[in-house]
TORMAR-300907 format. One record per residue (C-alpha): residue number from 0; residue in one letter; x, y, z. Coordinates in pm, whole numbers, padded with zeros to 5 digits. Example, Ala and Ser with C-alpha at 12.3 -4.5 7.8 and 13.67 -1.06 7.14 Angstrom:
   pos   code     east    north       up
     0      a    01230   -00450    00780
     1      s    01367   -00106    00714
This chain:
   pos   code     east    north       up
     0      x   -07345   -01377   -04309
     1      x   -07665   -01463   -04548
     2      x   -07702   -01841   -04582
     3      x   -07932   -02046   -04792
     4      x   -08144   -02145   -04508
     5      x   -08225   -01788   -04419
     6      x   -08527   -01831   -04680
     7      x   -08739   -01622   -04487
     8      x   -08482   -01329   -04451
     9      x   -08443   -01016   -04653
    10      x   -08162   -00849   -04657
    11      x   -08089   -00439   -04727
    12      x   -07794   -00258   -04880
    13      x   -07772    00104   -04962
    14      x   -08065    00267   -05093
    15      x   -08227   -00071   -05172
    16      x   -08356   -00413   -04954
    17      x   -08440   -00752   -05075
    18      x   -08749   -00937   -04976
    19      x   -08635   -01327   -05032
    20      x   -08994   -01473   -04925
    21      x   -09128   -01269   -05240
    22      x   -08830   -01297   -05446
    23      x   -08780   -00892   -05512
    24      x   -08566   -00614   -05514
    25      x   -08753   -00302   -05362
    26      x   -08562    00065   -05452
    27      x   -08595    00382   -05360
    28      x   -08919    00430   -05591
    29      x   -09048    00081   -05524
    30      x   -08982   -00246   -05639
    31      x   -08748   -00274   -05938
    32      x   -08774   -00550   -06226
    33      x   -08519   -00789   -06201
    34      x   -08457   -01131   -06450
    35      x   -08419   -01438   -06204
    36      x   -08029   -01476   -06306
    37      x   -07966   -01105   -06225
    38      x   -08148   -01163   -05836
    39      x   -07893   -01517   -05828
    40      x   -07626   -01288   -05862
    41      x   -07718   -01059   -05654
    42      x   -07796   -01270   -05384
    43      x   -07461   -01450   -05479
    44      x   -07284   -01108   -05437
    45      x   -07459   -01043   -05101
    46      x   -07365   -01414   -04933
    47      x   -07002   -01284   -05007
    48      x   -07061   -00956   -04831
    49      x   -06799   -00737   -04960
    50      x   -06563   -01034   -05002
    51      x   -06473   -01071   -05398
    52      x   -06690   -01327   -05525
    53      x   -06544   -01505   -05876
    54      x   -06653   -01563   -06207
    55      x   -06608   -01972   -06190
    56      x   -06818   -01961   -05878
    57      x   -07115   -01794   -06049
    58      x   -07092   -02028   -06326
    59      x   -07126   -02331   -06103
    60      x   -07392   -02133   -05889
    61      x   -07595   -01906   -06075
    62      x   -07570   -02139   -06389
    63      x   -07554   -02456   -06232
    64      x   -07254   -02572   -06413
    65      x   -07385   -02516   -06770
    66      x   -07157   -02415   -07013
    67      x   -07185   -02093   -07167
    68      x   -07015   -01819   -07264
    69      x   -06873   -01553   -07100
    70      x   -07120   -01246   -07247
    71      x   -07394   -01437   -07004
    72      x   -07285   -01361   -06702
    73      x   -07153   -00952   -06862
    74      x   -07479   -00926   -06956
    75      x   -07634   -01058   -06648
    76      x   -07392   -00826   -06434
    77      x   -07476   -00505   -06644
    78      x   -07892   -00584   -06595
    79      x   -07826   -00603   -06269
    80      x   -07642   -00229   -06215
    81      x   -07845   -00098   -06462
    82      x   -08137   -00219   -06220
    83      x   -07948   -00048   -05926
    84      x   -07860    00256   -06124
    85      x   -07481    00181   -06100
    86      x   -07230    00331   -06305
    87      x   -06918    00064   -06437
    88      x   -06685    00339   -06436
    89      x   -06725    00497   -06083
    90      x   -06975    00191   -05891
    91      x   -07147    00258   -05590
    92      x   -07253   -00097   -05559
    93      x   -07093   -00375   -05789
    94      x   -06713   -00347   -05786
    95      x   -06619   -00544   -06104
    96      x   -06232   -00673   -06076
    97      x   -06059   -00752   -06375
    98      x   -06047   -01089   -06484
    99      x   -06147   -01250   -06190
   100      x   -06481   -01152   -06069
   101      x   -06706   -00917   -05851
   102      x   -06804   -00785   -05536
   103      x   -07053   -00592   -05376
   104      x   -06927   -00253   -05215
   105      x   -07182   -00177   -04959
   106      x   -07263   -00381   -04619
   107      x   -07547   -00579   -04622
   108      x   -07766   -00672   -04322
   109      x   -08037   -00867   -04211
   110      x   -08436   -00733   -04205
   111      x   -08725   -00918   -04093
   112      x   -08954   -01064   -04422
   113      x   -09231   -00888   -04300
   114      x   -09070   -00571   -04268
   115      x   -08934   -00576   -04611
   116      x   -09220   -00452   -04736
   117      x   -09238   -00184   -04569
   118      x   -08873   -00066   -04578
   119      x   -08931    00010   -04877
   120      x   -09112    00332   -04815
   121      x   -08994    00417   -04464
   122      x   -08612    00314   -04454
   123      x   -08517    00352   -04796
   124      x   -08573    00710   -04901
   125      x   -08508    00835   -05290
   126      x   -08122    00968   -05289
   127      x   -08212    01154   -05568
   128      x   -08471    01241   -05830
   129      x   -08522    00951   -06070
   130      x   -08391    00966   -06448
   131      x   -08498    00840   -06742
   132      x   -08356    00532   -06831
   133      x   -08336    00386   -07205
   134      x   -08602    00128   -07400
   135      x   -08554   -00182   -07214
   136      x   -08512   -00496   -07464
   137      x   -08646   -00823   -07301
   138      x   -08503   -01137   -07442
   139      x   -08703   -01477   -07293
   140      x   -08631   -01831   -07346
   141      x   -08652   -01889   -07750
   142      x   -08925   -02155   -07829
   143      x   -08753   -02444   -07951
   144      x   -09040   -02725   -07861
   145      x   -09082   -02813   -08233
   146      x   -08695   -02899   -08256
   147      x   -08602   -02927   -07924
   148      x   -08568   -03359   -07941
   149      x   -08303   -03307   -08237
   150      x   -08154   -03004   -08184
   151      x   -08108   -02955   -07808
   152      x   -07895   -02684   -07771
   153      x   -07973   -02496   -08049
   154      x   -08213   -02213   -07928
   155      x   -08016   -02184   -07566
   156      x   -07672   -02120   -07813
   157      x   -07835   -01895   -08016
   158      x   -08002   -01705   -07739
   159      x   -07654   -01604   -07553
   160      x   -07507   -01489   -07907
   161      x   -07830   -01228   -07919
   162      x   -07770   -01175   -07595
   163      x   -07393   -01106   -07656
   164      x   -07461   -00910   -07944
   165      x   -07715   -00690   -07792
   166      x   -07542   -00602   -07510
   167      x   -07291   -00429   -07706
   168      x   -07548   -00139   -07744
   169      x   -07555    00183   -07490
   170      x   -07875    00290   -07609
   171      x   -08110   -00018   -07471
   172      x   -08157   -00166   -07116
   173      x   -08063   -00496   -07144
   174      x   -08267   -00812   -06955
   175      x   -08263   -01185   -07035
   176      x   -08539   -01358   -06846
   177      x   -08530   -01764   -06874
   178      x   -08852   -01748   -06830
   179      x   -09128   -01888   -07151
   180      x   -09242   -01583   -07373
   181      x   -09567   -01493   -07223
   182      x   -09437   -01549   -06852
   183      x   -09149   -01344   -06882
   184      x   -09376   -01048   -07055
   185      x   -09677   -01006   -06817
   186      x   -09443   -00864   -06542
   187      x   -09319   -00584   -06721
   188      x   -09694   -00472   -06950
   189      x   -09625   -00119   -06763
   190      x   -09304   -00059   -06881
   191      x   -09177    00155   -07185
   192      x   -09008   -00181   -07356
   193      x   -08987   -00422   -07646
   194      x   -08929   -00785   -07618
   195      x   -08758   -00983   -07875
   196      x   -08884   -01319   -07921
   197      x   -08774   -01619   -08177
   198      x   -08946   -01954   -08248
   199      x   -08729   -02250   -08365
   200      x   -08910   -02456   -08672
   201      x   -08770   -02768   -08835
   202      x   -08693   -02704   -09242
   203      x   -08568   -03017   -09397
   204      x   -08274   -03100   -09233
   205      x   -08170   -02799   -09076
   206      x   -08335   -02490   -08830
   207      x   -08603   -02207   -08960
   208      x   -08558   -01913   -08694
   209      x   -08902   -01651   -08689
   210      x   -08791   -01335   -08512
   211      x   -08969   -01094   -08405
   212      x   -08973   -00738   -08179
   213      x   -09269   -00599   -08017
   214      x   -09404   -00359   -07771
   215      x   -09430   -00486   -07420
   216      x   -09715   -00298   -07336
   217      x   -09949   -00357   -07658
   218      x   -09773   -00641   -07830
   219      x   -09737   -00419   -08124
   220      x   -09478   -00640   -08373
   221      x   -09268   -00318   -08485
   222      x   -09007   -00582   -08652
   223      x   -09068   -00920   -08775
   224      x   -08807   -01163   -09012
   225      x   -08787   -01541   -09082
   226      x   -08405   -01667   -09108
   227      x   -08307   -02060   -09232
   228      x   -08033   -02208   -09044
   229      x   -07936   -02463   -09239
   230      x   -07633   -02498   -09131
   231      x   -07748   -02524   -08751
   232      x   -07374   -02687   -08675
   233      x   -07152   -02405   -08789
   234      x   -07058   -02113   -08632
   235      x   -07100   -01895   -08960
   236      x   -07463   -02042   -08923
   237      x   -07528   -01889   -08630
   238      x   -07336   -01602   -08678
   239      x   -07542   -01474   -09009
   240      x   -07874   -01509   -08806
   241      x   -07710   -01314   -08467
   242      x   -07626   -01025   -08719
   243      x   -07943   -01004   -08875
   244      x   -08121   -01027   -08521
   245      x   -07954   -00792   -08349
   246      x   -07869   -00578   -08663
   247      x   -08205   -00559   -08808
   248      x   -08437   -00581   -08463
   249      x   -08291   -00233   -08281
   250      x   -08293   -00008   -08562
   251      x   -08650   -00102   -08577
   252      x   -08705   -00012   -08223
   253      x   -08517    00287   -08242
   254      x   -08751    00434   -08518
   255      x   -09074    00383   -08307
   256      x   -08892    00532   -08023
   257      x   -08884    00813   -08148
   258      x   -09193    00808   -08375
   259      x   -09416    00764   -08042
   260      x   -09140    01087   -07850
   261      x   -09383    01377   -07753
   262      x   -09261    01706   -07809
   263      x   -09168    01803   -07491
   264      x   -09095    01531   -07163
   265      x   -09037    01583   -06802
   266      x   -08844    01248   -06860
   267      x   -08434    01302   -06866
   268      x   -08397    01027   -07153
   269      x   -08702    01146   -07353
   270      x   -08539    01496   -07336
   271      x   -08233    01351   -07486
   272      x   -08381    01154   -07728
   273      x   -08615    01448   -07828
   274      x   -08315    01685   -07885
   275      x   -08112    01447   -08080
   276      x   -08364    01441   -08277
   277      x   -08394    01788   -08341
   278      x   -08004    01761   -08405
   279      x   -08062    01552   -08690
   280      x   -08375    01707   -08836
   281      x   -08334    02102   -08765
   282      x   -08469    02253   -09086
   283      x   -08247    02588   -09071
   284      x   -07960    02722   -08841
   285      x   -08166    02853   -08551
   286      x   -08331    02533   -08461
   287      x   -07982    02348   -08544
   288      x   -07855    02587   -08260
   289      x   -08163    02532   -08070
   290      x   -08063    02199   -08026
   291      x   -07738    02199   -07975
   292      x   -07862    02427   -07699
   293      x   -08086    02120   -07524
   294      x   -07734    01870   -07563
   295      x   -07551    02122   -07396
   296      x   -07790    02138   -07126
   297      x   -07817    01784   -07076
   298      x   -07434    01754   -07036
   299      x   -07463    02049   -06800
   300      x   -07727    01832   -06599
   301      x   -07561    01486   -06593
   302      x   -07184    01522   -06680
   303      x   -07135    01169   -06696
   304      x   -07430    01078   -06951
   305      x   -07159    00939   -07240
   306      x   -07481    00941   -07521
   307      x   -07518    01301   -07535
   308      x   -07172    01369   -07646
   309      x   -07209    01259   -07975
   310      x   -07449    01452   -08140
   311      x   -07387    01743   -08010
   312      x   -07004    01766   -08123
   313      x   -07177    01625   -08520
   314      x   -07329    01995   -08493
   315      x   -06984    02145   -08467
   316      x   -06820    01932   -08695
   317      x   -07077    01994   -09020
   318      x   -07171    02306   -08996
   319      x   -07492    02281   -08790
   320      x   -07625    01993   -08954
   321      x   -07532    02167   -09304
   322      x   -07794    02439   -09200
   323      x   -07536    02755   -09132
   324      x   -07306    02623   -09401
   325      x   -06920    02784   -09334
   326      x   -07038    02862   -09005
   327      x   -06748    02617   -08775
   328      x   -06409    02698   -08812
   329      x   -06128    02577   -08629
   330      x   -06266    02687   -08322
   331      x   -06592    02472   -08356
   332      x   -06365    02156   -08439
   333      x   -06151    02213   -08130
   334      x   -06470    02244   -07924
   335      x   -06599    01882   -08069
   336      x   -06274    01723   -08020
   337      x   -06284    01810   -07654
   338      x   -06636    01673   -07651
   339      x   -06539    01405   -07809
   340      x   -06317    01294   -07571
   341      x   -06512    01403   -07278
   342      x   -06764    01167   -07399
   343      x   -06565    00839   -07431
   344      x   -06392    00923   -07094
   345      x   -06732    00907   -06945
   346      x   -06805    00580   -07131
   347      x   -06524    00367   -07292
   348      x   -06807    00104   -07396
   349      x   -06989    00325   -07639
   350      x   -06883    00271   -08029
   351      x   -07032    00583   -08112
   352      x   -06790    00813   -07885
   353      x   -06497    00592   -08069
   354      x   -06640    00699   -08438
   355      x   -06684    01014   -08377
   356      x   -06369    01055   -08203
   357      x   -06192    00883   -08546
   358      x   -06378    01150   -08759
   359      x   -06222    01522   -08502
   360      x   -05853    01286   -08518
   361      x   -05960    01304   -08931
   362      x   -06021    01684   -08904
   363      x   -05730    01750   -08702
   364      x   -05501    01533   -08949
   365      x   -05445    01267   -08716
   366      x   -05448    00986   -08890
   367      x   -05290    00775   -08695
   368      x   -05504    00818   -08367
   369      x   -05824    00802   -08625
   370      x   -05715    00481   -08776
   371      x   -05690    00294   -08371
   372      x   -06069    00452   -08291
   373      x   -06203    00287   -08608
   374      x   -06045   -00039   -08520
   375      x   -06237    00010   -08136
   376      x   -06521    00055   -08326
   377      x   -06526   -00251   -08542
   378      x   -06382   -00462   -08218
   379      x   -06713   -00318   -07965
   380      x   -07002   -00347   -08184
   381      x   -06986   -00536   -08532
   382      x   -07346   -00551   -08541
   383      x   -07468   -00195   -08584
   384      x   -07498   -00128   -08962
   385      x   -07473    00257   -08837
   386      x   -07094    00263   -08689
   387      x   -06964    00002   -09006
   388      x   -07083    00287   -09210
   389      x   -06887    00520   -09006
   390      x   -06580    00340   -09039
   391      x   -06629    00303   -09376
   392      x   -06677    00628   -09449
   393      x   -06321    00667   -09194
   394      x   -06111    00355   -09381
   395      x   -06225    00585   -09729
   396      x   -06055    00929   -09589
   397      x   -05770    00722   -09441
   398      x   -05714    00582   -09818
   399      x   -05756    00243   -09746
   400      x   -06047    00164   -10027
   401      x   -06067   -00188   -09993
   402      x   -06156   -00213   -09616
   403      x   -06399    00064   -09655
   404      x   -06610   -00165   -09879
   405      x   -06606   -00497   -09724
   406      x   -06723   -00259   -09391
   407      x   -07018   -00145   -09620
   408      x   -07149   -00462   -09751
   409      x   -07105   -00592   -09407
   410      x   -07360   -00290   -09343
   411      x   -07560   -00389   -09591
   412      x   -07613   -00744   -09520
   413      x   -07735   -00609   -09168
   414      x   -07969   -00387   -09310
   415      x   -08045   -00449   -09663
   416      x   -08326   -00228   -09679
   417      x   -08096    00128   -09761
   418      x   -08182    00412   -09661
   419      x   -08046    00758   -09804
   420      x   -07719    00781   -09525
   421      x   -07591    00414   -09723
   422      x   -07658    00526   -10057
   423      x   -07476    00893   -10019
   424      x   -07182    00718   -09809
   425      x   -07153    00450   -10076
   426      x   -07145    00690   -10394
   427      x   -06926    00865   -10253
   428      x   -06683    00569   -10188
   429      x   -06715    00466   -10560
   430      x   -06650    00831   -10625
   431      x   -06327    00817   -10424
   432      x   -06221    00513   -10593
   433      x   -06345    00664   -10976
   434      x   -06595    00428   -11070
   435      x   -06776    00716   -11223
   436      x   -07074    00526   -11360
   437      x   -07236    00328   -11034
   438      x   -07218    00620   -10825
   439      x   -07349    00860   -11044
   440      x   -07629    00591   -11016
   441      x   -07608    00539   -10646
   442      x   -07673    00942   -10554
   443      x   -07993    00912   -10797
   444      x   -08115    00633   -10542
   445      x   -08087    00933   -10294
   446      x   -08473    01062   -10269
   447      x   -08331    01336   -09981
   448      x   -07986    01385   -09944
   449      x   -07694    01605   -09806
   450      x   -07579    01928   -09940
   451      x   -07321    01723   -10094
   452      x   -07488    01505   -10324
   453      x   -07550    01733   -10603
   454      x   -07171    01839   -10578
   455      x   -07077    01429   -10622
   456      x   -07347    01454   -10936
   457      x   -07129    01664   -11110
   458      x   -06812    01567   -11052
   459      x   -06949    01237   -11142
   460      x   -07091    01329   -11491
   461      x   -06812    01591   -11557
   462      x   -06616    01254   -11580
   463      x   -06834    01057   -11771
   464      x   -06824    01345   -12016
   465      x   -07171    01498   -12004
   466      x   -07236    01863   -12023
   467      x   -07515    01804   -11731
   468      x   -07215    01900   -11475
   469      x   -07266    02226   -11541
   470      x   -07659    02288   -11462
   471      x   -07616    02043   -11137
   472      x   -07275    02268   -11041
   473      x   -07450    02538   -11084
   474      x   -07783    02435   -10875
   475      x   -07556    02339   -10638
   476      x   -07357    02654   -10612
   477      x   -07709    02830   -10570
   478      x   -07805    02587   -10301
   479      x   -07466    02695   -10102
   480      x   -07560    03056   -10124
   481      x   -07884    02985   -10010
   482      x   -07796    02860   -09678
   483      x   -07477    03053   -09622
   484      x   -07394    03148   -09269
   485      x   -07320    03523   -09372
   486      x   -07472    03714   -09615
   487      x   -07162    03764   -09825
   488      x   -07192    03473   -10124
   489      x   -06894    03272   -10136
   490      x   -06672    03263   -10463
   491      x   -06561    02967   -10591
   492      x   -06226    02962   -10379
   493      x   -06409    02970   -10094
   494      x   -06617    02705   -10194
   495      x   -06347    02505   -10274
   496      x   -06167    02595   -09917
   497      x   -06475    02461   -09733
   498      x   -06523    02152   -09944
   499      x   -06131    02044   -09840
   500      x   -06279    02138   -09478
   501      x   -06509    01890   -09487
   502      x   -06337    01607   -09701
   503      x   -06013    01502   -09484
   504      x   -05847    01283   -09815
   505      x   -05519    01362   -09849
   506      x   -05237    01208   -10091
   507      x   -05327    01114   -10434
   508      x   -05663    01052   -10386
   509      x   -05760    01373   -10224
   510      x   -05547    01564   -10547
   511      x   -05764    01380   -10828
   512      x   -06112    01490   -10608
   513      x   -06068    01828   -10518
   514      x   -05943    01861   -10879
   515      x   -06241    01747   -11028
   516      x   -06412    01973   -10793
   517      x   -06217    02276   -10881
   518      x   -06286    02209   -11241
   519      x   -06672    02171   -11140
   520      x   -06624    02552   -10976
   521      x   -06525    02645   -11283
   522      x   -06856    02651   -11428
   523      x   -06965    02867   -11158
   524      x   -06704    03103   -11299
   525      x   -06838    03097   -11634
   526      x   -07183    03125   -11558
   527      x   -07193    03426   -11344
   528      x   -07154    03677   -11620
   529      x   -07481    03523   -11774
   530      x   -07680    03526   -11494
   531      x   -07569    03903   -11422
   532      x   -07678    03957   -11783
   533      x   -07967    03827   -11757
   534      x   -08054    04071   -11371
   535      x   -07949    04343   -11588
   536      x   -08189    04269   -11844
């Protein structure tokens, strides 16, 4: 059994050994990056061998007996198997048991220190070809040295929220370092990475918070905001600054992720990231199909990678990315549902598999099973101005008006700067609810929107009683033909058809919109003759 006093012991399990004179975890590829509470668990785990080692003893151990909350040591545990390239759901090396605490699965026995260094390349061998792992997110120690003398705890409190908050999100690696800012950065220069930083300034008689996110390897700020807490003492406080950290720091990370993506990668999570791209920004059908192409061949390679799921079953819920429009049918929606569901089976932890598992329960008329993945949703990850639009959007269809826009200002307040997706989803809820005049002025925010937003246009001024419904109709109609999935143009019953396809209201709210939309068609109706006049001509 591993003891404190074997100081000058490492220790191997699996594919990986520990050198405890140099404090590191060698793998398969080399030595792996590891925060210092991460390797106290670990070696925590590995005193226990195999024995089930609880969550009060870590706390006493690892933490010394400092309160915090219970998202630490979470995080700290998913660092650490995201380090050994575990999987929660099906571990090979940290055995998580419900409610009470961990243990580590494979036996662990004693090398020599001086060996360790070597096992590394001659006893440990690479199981498998390495994959591409996500943007790690380093969070340090927040400076607090300017208030630390009246506000002791303030920084460490605020620091686990961020750190609770953050970990909600599949799409980042995940490591708190207690180390200072600089300290905790120079180790990991090499790495493809952001760290999130935040100084704590006095301002009058409360907290001034300066956040920022930058690039590990060039210190490039990418996101930058300065947040009063006056109310240090209150949870809502601290609550208003976690959202706008968390909400506000990884969308900006996300867009110079994929800003800096090459066009093609050797790396697995490049290639995903490249054709999710290309799912969102296919200009016509073939590359729409092109990319649904790459998704399905990164589910075909890793079966259990939960993140591809979702975009890929988007493309068979709108039509392609509204680039082959009419082109799914039932069939295409059956297909996403099953994806759908493949893809939260393979990770129960990732809001997006539980929105867009709400939205094929929508398209299926399922409300009930839609409304419960919403509510997941909200309960997983409050702090990603994305998925509250997605509910939103959901609570609309389901009818329930006033939930769907407390979700959006909640949204909104996380990202106040909005974008085209926020101003399309939130016309369209003042549509819905037939407050004619602010969304008509919401979709002329929209500088590139949808193939829907010139539709909303005219419903919109059709009811505030201006003639213009009829030239936007009719653009729109034109629009439609244009990218058609078959060369046949579609009549205004079929354009009414696939608008109910793609609008799941029902009750009296979906009667007074897809009226207003069939009296829209109407124009359509009217203004053929003219324009075959005018061919003839």
């Amino acid at each position: 059994m591993l003891t404190e006093s074997d100081s000058e012991t490492g220790f191997a399990f699996g594919d990986f050994v520990v050198d405890r004179s140099d404090e590191r975890l060698i793998g398969p590829s080399g030595p792996v990056k590891l925060g210092q509470k991460a390797y106290r668990v670990l070696l925590a785990l590995a005193r226990q061998e195999g024995r089930l080692l609880t969550k009060d003893v870590l706390f006493s151990t690892v933490w010394d007996g400092t309160t915090v909350s219970e998202s630490a040591l979470t995080s700290t545990i998913k660092e650490l198997r995201r380090a050994l390239g575990d999987e929660s759901r099906t571990p090979s090396y940290i055995e998580s048991v419900y409610g009470r605490g961990y243990r580590l699965i494979p036996p662990v026995h004693s090398v020599e220190a001086h060996a360790s260094s070597s096992v590394d390349r001659e006893a440990v061998q690479p199981s498998a070809p390495a994959k591409g792992r996500p943007p790690l997110i380093l969070v340090s120690t927040f400076d607090d040295s300017a208030v630390r003398a009246q506000y002791p705890y303030c920084a460490a409190g605020l620091r686990e929220e961020v750190l609770s908050g953050l970990a909600r999100f599949r799409e980042i690696q995940l490591v708190a370092d207690d180390r200072p800012e600089e300290e905790a950065a120079n180790g990991r220069r090499s790495e493809r990475g952001y760290q999130l930083t935040a100084r704590l300034l006095p301002d009058g008689e409360g907290v001034r918070v300066i956040a920022r996110a930058k690039r590990l390897g060039d210190g490039l700020v990418v996101w930058a905001e300065t947040m009063s807490l006056g109310d240090h003492g209150t949870a809502g406080g601290v609550e208003k600054i976690v959202r706008r950290i968390v909400g506000a720091a990884l969308p900006a990370v996300d867009e110079d992720v994929l800003a800096g993506l090459p066009r093609t990668s050797d790396d697995f999570y490049d290639n995903y990231l490249i054709a999710k791209r290309r799912s969102f920004s296919a200009a016509n059908f073939a590359e729409a199909k092109s990319a649904a192409a790459a998704l399905h061949e990164i589910i075909d390679d890793r079966p259990g990678f939960a993140l591809a799921y979702p975009p890929l079953a988007r493309l068979y819920n709108t039509d392609f990315g509204y680039t082959g429009l009419g082109s799914t049918g039932a069939a295409e929606r059956a297909l996403a549902l099953d994806l759908a569901k493949t893809g939260l089976a393979a990770d129960r932890g990732n809001v997006h598999a539980y929105t867009l598992l709400g939205f094929c329960h929508l398209w299926h008329g399922q409300q009930g099973p839609a409304r419960t993945c919403f509510e997941q949703a909200l309960a997983l990850n409050p702090y990603n101005h994305v998925r509250l639009e997605e509910c939103a959007t959901g609570w609309m269809y389901l009818g329930d008006l006033a939930v769907a826009r407390n979700l959006m200002d909640r949204g909104a307040e996380l990202n106040p700067l909005h974008d085209d997706a926020f101003y399309e989803d939130y016309g369209r809820l003042l549509l819905i609810a037939r407050e004619y005049e602010p969304a008509f002025a919401a979709f002329h925010s929209i500088v590139r929107g949808t193939i829907w937003v010139d539709l909303y246009r005219s419903v919109c001024a059709l009811r505030l009683g201006m003639d213009q419904y009829r030239e936007i109709v009719t653009a729109w109609g034109g629009r439609v033909a244009a990218d058609w999935h078959s060369s046949k143009r579609p009549g205004p019953a079929d354009l009414l058809d696939w608008v109910r396809r793609h609008h799941p209201l029902s009750g009296n709210t979906g009667d007074v919109f897809f009226g207003d939309v069939a009296n829209c068609l109407e124009a359509l109706v009217e203004e053929s003759p003219r324009v075959a006049s005018q061919a003839r001509e």
